[in-house]
Phi, psi and omega in degrees: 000124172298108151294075203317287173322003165250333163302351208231328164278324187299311172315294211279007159271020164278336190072023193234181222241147168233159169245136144220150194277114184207126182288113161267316200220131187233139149206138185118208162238150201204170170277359211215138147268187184254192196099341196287166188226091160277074248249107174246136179259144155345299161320341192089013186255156190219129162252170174075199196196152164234026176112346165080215194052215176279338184295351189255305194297336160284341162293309146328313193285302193310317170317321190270005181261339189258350188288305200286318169287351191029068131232202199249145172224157118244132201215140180253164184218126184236121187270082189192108204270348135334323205233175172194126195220166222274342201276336199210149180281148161267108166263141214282093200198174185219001166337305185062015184255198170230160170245165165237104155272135165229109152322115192222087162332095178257099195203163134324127156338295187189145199267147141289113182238141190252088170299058169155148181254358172302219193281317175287342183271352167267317166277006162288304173319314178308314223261320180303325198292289205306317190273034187054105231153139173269089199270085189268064159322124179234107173211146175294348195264110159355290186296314167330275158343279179307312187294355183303143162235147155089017144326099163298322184198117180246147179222145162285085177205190109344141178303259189329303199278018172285310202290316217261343184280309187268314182104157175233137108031109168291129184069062170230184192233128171239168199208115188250129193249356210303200204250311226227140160265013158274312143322336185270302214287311170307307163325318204265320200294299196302305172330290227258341160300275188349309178106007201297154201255023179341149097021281183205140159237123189247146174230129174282125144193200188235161171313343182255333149309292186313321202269340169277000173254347171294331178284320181292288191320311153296350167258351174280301198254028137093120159001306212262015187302133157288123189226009158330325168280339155303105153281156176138146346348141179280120152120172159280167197269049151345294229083160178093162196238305219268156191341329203279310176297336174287316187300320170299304180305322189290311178312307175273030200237323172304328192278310163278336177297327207266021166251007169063076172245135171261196152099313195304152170273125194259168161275349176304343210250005152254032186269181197260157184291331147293039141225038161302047197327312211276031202196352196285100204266000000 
């Protein structure tokens, strides 16, 4: 017998994201009782059973639609491919009873990859860490690295070359941080050779930085580059220099994207009107 719950701690010491699956209600006749369980992992591996047939393969079908939204469902099914009611999806069986499945999202809010391990990238993580967020640190320096704390995965590697070995996550969020803005420049440039699919991507840097890298970027990758999902300046218009205030910004500027919130002032949005990228057709 698959012990689904050990399976669900061994994936998320993985870092990978589940659905699981459970018949709460049957009436009628059906394949499944309820209490039954299924589990799909990102990956495409699945355990257990909700009765096989078309209700598992649209439970399955369904999981990877809910994998993507990182949410929660409950959906009734009426197993009678004859009939139809306003009440339950008809799935094509001959059964005639209905099910109730809930789609119960087992994930992280969302993941973070943090490009530097310094001061602002060690008080990001604090602030980040209480809030479920997958918190991934990357910097070249050693001494860093070890001294790191509170980090899901902290690595010891090369910026650019982390992205082209590991990859990042569709719709997550990075945050570039590096010792150097010639390192900053190669992350977000690799993000953007790659094709990779980020959320949001944020860069520490001061306005006269962005615009000499926005002048590189556009003559390497051409005028009309979608850079919308780029901040920077990083963070909402907070206030504060130090480490600590930046990291609060940064956090809540994160806070509002994965909660879809308008009204807030970004920092992007005090730059002058010629450099407005994120607005760039």
């Amino acid at each position: 017998m698959i012990d689904l719950y050990t399976k669900v701690v061994h994936y998320q010491s993985m870092g990978l994201d589940m659905v699981m699956i459970t018949a709460v209600g049957k009436d009628g006749e059906g394949p499944v009782e309820v209490g039954k369980k299924l589990l799909v992992i990102e990956t495409g591996e699945f355990f257990g059973t909700v009765g096989g047939g078309a209700l598992e393969y649209y439970a399955i079908e369904k999981a990877k639609q809910l994998l993507k939204s990182r949410t929660h469902l409950t959906e009734k099914y009426l197993l009678d491919k004859g009939k139809v009611t306003p009440e339950a999806k008809t799935l094509p069986m001959v059964c005639g009873g209905t099910v109730t499945l809930f789609y119960e999202f087992l994930g992280v809010k969302n993941y973070v990859y943090i490009f530097g391990g310094g001061h602002v990238g060690q008080a990001l993580v604090k602030v980040l860490k209480p809030l479920n967020f997958h918190l991934t640190v990357i910097d070249e320096r050693k001494d860093i690295v070890d001294a790191f704390e509170g980090g899901d995965v902290v690595v010891h590697q090369h910026f650019a070359p982390y992205i082209e070995e590991k990859g990042i996550k569709d719709h997550s969020f990075v945050v570039v941080c590096t010792p150097s803005h010639a390192y900053d420049y190669h992350v977000i440039n690799k993000i953007i050779e790659l094709k990779l699919k980020p959320k949001y991507i944020g860069m520490l840097c001061s306005v006269e930085k962005l615009k000499d890298y926005l002048k590189e970027t556009y003559k390497r990758f051409g005028n009309d580059i979608d850079l919308s999902y780029f901040y920077s300046p990083i963070g909402l218009d907070l206030g504060g220099g130090a480490p600590e205030d930046i990291a609060i910004s940064i956090a809540a500027e994160i806070l509002t994207l994965h909660f879809n919130k308008s009204g807030q002032r970004h920092m992007r949005e005090t730059i002058d009107d010629n450099h407005r990228y994120w607005e760039n057709k």
